[in-house]
MDAnalysis code that builds the backbone (N, CA, C; Angstrom):
import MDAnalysis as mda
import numpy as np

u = mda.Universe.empty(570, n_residues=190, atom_resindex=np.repeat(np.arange(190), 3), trajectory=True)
u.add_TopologyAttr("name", ["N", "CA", "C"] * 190)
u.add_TopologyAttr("resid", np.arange(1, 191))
u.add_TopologyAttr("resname", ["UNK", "UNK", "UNK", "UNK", "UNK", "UNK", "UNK", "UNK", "UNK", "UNK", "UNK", "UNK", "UNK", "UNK", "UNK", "UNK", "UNK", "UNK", "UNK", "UNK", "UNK", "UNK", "UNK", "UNK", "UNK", "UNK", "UNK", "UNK", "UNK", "UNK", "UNK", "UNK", "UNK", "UNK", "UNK", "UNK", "UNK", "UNK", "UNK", "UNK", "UNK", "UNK", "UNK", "UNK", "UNK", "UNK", "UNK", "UNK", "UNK", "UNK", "UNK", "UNK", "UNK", "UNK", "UNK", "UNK", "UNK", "UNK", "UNK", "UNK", "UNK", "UNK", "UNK", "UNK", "UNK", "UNK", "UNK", "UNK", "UNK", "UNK", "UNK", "UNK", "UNK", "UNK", "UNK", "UNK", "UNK", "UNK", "UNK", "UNK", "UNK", "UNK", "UNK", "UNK", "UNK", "UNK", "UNK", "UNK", "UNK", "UNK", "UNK", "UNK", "UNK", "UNK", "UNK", "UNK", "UNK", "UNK", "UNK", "UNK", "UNK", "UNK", "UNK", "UNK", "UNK", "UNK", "UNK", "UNK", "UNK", "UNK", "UNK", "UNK", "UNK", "UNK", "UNK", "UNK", "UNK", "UNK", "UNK", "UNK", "UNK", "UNK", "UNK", "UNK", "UNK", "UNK", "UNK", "UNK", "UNK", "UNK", "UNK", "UNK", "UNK", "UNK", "UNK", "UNK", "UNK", "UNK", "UNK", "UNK", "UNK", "UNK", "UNK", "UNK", "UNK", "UNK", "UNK", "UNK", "UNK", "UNK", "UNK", "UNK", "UNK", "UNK", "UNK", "UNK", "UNK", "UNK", "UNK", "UNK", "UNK", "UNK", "UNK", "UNK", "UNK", "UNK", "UNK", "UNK", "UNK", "UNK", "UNK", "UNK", "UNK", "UNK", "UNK", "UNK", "UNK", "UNK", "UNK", "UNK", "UNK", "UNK", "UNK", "UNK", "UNK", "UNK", "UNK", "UNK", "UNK", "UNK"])
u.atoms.positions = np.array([
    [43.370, 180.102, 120.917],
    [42.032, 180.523, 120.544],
    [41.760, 180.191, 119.079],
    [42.921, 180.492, 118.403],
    [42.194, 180.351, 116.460],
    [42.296, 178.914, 116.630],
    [43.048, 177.887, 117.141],
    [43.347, 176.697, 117.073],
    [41.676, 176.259, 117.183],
    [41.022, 176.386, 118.600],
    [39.973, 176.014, 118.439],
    [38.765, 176.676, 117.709],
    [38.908, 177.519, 117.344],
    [38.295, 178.230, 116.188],
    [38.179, 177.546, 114.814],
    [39.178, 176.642, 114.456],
    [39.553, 176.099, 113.617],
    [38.949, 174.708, 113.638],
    [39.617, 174.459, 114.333],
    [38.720, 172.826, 114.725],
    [37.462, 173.159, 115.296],
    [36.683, 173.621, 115.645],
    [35.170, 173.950, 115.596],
    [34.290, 173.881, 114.176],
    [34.959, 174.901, 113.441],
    [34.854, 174.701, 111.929],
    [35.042, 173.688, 111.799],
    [35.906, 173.074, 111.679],
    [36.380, 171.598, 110.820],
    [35.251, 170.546, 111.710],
    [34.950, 170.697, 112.423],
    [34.071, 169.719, 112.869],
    [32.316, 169.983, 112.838],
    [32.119, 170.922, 112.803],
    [31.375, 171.619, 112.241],
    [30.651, 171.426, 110.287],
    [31.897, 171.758, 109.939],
    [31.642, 171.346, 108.503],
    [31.678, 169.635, 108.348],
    [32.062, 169.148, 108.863],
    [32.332, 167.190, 108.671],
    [30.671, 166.876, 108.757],
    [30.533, 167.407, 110.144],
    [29.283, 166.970, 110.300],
    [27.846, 167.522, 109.669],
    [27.669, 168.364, 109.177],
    [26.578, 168.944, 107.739],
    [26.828, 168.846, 106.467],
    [28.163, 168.740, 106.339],
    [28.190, 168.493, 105.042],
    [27.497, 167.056, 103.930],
    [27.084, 166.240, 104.470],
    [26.309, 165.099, 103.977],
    [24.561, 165.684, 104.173],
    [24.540, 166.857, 105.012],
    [22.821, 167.302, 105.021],
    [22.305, 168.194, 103.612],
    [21.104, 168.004, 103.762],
    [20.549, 168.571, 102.664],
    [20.538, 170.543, 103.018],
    [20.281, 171.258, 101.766],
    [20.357, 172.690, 102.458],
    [19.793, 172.792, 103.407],
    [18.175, 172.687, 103.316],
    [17.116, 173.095, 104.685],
    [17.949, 172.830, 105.817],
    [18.481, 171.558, 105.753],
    [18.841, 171.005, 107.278],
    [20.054, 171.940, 107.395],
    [21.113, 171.931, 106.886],
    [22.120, 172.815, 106.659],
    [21.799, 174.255, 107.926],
    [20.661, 174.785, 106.543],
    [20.316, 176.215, 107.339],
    [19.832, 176.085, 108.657],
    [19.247, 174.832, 109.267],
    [18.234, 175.095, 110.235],
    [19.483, 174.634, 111.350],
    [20.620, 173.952, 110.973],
    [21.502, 174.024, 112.184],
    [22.132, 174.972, 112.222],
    [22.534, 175.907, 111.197],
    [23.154, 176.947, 111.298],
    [22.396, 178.081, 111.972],
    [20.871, 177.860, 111.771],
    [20.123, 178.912, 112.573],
    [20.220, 178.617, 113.610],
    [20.321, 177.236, 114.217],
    [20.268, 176.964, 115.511],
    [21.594, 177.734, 116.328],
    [22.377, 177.273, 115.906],
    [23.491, 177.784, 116.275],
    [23.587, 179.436, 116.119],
    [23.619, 179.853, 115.589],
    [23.463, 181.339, 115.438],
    [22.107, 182.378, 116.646],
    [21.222, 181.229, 117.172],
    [19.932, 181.706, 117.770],
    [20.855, 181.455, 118.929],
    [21.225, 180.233, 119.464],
    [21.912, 179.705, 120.523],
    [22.979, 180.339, 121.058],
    [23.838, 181.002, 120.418],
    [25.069, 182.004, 120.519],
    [24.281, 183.291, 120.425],
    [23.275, 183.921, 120.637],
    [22.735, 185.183, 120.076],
    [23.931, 185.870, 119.412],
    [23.793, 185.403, 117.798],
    [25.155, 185.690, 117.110],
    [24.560, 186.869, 115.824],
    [22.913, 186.620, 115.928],
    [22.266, 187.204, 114.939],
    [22.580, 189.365, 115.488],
    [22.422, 190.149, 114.273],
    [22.216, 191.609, 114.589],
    [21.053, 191.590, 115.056],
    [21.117, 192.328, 116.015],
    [19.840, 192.619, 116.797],
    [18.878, 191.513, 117.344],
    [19.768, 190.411, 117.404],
    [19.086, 189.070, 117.570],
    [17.693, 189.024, 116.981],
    [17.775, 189.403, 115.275],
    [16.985, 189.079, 114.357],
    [17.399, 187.512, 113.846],
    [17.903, 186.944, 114.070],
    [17.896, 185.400, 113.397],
    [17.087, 184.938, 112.158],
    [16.132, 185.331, 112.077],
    [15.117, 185.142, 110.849],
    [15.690, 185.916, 109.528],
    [15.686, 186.813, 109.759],
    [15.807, 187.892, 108.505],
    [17.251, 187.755, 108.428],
    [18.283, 187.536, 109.209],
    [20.204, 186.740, 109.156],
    [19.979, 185.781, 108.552],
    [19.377, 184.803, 108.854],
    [19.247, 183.546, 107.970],
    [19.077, 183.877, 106.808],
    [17.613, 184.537, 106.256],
    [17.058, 184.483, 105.075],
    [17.939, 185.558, 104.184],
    [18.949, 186.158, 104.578],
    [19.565, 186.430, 103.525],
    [21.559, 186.043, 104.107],
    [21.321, 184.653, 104.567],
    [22.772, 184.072, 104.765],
    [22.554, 183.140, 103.460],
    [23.859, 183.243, 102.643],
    [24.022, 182.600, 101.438],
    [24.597, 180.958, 101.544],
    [24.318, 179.987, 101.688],
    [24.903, 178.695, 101.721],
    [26.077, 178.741, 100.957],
    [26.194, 179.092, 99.561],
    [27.133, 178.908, 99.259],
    [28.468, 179.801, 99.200],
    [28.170, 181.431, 99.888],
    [28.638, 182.201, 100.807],
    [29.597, 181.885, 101.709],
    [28.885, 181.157, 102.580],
    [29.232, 180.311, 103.801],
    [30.142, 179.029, 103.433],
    [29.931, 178.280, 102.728],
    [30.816, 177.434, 102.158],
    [32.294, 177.580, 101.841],
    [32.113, 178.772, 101.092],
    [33.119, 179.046, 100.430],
    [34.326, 179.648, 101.213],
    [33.811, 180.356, 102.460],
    [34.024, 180.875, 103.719],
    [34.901, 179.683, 104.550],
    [34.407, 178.552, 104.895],
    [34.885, 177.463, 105.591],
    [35.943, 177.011, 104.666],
    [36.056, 177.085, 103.663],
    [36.692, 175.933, 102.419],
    [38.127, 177.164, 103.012],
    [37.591, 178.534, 102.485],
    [38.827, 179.054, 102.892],
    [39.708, 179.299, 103.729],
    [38.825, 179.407, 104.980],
    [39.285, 178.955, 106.979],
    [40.252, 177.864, 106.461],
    [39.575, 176.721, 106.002],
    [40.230, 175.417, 106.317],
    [41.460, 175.235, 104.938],
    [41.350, 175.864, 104.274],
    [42.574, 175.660, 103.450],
    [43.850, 176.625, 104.155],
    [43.375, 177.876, 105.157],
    [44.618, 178.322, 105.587],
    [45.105, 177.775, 106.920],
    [44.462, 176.684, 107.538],
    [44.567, 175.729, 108.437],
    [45.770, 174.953, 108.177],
    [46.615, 174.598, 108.888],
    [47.580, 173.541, 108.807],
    [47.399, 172.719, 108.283],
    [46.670, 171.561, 107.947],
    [45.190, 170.546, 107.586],
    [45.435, 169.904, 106.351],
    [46.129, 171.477, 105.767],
    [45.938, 171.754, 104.096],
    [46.566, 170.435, 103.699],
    [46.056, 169.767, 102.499],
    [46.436, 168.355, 101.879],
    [47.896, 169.183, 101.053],
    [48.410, 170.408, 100.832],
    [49.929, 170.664, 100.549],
    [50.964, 170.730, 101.184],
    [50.954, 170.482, 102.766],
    [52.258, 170.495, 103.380],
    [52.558, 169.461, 103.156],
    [54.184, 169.439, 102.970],
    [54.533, 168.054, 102.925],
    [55.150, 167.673, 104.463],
    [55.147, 166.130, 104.571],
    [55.351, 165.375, 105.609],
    [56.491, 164.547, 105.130],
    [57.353, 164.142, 106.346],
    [58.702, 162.817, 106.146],
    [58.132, 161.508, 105.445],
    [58.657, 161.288, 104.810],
    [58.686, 160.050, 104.475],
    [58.668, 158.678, 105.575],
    [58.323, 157.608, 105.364],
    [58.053, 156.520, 106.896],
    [59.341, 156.315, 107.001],
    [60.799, 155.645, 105.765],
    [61.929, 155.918, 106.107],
    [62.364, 157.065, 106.978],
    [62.756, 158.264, 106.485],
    [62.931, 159.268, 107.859],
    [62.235, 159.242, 108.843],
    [60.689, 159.307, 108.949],
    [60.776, 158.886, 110.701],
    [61.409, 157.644, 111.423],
    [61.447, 156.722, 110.658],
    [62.418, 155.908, 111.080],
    [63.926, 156.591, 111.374],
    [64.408, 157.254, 110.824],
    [66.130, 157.450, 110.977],
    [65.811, 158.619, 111.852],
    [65.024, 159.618, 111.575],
    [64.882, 160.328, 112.902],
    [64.469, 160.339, 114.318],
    [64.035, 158.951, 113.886],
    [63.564, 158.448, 115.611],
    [61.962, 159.452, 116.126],
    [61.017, 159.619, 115.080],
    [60.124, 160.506, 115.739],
    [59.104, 159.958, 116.347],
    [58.384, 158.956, 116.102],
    [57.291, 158.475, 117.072],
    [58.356, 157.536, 117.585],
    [58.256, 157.989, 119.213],
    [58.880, 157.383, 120.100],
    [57.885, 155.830, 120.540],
    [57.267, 155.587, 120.447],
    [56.288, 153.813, 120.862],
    [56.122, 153.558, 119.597],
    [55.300, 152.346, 119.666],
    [54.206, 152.009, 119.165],
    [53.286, 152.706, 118.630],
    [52.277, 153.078, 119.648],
    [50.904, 153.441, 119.691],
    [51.280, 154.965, 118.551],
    [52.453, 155.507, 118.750],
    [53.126, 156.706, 118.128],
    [52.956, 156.351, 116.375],
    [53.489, 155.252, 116.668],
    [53.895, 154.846, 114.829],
    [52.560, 154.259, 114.219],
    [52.104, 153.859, 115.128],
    [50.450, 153.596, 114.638],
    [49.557, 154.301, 114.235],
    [50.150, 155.432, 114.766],
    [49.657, 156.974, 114.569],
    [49.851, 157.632, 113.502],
    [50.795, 157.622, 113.212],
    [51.854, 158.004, 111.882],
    [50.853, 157.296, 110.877],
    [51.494, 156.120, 111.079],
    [51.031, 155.039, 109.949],
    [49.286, 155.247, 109.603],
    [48.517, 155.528, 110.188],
    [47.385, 155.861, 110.169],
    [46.690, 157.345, 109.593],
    [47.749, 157.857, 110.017],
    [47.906, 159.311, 109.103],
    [48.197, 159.407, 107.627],
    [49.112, 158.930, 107.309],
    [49.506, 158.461, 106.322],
    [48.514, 157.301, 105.423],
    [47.770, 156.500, 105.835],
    [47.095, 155.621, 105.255],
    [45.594, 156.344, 104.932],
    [45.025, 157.605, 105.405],
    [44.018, 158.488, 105.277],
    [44.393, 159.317, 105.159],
    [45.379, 159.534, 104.186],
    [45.788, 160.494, 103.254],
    [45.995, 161.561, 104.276],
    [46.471, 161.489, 105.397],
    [46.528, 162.933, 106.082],
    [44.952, 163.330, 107.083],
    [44.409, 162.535, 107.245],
    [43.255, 162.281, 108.021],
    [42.095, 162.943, 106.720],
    [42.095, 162.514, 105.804],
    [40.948, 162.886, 104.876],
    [39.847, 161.415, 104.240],
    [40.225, 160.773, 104.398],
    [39.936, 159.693, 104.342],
    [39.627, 158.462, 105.857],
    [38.961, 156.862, 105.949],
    [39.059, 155.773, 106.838],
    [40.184, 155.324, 106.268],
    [40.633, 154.449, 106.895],
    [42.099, 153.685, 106.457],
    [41.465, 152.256, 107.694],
    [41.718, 151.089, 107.084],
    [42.008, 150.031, 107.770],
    [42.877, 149.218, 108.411],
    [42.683, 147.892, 108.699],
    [43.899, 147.603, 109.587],
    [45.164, 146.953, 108.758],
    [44.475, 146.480, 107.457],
    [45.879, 146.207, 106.579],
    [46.480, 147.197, 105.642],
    [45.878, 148.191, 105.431],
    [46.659, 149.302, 105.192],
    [48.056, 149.762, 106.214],
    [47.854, 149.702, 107.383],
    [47.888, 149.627, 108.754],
    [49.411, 148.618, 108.677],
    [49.367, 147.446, 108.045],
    [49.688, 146.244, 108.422],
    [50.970, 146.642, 106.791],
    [50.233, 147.735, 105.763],
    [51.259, 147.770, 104.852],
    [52.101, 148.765, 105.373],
    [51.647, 149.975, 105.869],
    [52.621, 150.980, 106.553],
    [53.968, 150.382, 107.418],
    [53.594, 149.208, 107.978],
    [54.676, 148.780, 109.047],
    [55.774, 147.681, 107.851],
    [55.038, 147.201, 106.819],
    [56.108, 146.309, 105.746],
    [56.894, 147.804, 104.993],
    [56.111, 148.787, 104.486],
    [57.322, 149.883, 104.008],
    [57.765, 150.392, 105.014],
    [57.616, 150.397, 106.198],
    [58.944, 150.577, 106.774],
    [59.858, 149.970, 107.754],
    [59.755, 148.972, 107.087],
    [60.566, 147.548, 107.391],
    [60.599, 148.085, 108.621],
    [59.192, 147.577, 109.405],
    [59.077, 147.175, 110.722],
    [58.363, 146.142, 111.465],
    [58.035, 145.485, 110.556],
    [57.128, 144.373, 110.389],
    [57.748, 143.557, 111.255],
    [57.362, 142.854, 112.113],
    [57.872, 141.650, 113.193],
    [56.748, 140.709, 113.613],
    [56.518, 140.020, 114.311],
    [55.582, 139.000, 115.130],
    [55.151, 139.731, 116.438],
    [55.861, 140.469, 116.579],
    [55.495, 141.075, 117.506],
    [54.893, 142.375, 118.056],
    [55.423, 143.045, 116.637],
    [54.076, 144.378, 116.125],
    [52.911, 143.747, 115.680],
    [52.761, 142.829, 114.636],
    [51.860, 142.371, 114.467],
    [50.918, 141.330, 115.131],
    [51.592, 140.769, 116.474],
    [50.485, 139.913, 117.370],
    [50.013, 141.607, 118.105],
    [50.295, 141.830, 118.455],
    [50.307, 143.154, 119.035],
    [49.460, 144.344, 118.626],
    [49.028, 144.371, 117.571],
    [48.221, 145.240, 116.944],
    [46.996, 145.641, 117.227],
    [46.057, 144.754, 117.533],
    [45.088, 145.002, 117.892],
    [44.646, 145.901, 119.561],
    [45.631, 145.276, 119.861],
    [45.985, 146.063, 121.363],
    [46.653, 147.304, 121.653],
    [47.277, 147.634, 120.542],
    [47.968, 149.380, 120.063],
    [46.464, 150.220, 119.102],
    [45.907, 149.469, 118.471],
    [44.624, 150.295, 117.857],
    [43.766, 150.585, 118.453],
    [43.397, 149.317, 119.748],
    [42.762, 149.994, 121.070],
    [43.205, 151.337, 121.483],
    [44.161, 151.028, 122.084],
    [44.970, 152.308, 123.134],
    [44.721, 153.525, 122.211],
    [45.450, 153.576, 120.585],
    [44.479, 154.470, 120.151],
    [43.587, 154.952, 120.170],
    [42.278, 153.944, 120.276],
    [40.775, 154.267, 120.372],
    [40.783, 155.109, 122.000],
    [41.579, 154.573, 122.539],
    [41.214, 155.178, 124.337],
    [41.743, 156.438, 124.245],
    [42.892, 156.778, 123.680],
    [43.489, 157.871, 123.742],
    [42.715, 159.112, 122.843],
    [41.854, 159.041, 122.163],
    [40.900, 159.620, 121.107],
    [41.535, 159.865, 120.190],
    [42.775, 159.311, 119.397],
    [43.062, 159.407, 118.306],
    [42.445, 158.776, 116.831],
    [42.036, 157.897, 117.099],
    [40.755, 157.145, 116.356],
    [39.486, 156.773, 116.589],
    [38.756, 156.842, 116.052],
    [37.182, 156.363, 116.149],
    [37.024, 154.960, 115.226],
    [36.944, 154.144, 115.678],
    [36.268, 153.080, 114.642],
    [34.952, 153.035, 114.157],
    [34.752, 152.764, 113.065],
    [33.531, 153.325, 112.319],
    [32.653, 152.311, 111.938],
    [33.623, 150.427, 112.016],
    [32.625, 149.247, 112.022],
    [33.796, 148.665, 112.348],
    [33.578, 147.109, 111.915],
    [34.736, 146.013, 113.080],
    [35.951, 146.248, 112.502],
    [36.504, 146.945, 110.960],
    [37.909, 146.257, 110.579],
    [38.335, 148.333, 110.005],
    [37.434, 149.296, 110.054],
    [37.953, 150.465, 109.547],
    [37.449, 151.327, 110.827],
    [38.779, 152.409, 110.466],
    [38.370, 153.558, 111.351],
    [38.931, 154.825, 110.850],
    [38.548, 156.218, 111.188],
    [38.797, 157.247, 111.070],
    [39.680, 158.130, 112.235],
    [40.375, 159.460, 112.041],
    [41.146, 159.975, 112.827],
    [40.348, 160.683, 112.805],
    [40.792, 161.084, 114.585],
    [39.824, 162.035, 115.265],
    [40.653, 163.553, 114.594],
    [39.661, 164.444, 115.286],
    [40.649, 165.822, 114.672],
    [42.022, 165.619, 116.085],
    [42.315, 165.091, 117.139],
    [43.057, 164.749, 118.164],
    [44.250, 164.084, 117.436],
    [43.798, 163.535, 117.147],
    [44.857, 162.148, 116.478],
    [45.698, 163.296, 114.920],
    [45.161, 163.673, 114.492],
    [45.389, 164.377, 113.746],
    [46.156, 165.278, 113.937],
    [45.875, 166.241, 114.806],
    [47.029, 167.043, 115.963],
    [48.248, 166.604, 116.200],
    [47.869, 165.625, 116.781],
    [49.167, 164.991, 117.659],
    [50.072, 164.438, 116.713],
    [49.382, 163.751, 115.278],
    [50.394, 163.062, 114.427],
    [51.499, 164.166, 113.848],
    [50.960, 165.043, 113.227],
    [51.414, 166.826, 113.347],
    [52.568, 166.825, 113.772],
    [51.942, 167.019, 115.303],
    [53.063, 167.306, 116.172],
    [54.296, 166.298, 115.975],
    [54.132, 165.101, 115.934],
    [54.954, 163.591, 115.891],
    [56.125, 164.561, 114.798],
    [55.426, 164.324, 113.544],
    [56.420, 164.615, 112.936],
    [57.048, 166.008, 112.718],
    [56.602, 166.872, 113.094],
    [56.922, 168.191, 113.456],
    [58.886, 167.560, 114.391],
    [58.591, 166.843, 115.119],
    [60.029, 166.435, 116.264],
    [59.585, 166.276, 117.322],
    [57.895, 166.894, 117.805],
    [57.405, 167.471, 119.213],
    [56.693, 166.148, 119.822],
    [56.741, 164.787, 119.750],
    [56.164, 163.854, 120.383],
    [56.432, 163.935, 121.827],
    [55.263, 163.697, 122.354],
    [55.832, 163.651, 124.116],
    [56.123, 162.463, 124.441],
    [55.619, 161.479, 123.571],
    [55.387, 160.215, 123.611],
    [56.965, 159.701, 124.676],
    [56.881, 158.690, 125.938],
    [58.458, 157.931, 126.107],
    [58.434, 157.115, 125.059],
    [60.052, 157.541, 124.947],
    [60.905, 156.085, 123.726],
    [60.606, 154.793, 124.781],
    [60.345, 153.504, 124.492],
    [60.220, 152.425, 124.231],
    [61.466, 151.277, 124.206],
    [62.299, 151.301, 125.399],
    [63.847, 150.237, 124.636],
    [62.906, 148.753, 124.910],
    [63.652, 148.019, 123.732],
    [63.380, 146.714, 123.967],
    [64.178, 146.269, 124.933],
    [64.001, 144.972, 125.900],
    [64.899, 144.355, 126.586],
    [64.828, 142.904, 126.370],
    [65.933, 142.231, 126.349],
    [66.201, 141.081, 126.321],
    [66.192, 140.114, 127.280],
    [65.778, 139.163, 127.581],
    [66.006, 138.321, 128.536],
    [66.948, 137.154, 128.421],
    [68.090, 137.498, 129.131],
    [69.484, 136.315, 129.219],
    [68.484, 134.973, 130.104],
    [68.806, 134.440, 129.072],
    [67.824, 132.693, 129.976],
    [68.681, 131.927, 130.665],
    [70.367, 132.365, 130.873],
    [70.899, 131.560, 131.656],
    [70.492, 131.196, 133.100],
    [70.143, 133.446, 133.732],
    [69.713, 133.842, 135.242],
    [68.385, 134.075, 135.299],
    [67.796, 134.452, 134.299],
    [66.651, 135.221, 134.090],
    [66.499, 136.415, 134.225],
    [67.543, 137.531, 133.835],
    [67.468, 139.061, 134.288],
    [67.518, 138.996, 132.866],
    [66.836, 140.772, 132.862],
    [66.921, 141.309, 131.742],
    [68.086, 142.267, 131.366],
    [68.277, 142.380, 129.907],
    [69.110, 143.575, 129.915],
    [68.828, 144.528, 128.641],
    [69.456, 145.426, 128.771],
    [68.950, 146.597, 127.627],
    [69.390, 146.289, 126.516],
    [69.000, 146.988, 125.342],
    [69.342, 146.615, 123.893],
    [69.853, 148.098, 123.844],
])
């Protein structure tokens, strides 16, 4: 329940915070009329003495005791590497994307993207032909939103889940590479 309590807020505030007050108040009235959230379902006279910057200060504080907070610290891309925590791809893309928007506070692009995988010496031909087709699956999975052709943002989802990643809790399956012996043509495990 507070979980989505939380992310309601946080999505909530993302999206007014670029409005001017009036507009501000008049979605907040909306919402408040819509929930009959007002005393005595007075809404008018709740509004006209709800303080904007009251309310602000209110969310700032929700969301600073939120997990969210830009002070927890997170592993380093070395240790998730040695700990083995994003089990795929699409996992470490995740990571790496977290990390490149500062913790989902920021867009991050695809060569930011493309530097996350050189610090942690994972860089291959084959992550990188590959990329565009793991930032999809992202996009499908709702961990990212793309925002024009080459940047995108984390959803509050993606954000969660990266969390979780490095928390130890990925559900994600590990990923073995396999080799193909070209003498028979079978594969075998690495």
């Amino acid at each position: 329940m507070f979980d989505k309590e939380i992310e309601a807020l946080a999505k909530c505030t993302e999206l007014i915070k670029d409005l001017e007050d009036n507009s501000r108040l008049r979605v907040l009235k909306y919402l408040i009329e819509r929930f009959e959230l007002a005393p005595n379902h007075n809404s008018n006279s709740f509004i006209a003495n709800l303080s904007l910057s009251q309310t602000a200060q209110n969310v700032e504080i929700i969301q600073s005791n939120d997990d969210t907070s830009a002070n927890e610290e997170y592993p380093t891309l070395k240790q998730l590497l040695i700990k083995n925590l994003p089990k795929n791809e699409t996992e470490w893309i995740l990571c790496y994307a977290f990390y490149a928007s500062k913790f989902g506070e920021e867009t991050f692009k695809r060569e930011q993207i493309l530097e996350k995988y050189k610090e942690s010496n994972r860089s291959n031909k084959g992550n990188i032909a590959n990329l565009n087709n793991n930032l999809n699956s992202c996009i499908k999975k709702d961990w990212f939103k793309d925002v024009n052709k080459d940047e995108f943002i984390l959803r509050p989802e993606g954000i969660t889940y990266a969390k979780e990643i490095l928390k130890g809790n990925s559900i994600g399956k590990e990923m073995r590479r396999t080799k193909r012996a070209k003498s028979n043509g079978l594969t075998t495990e690495e």
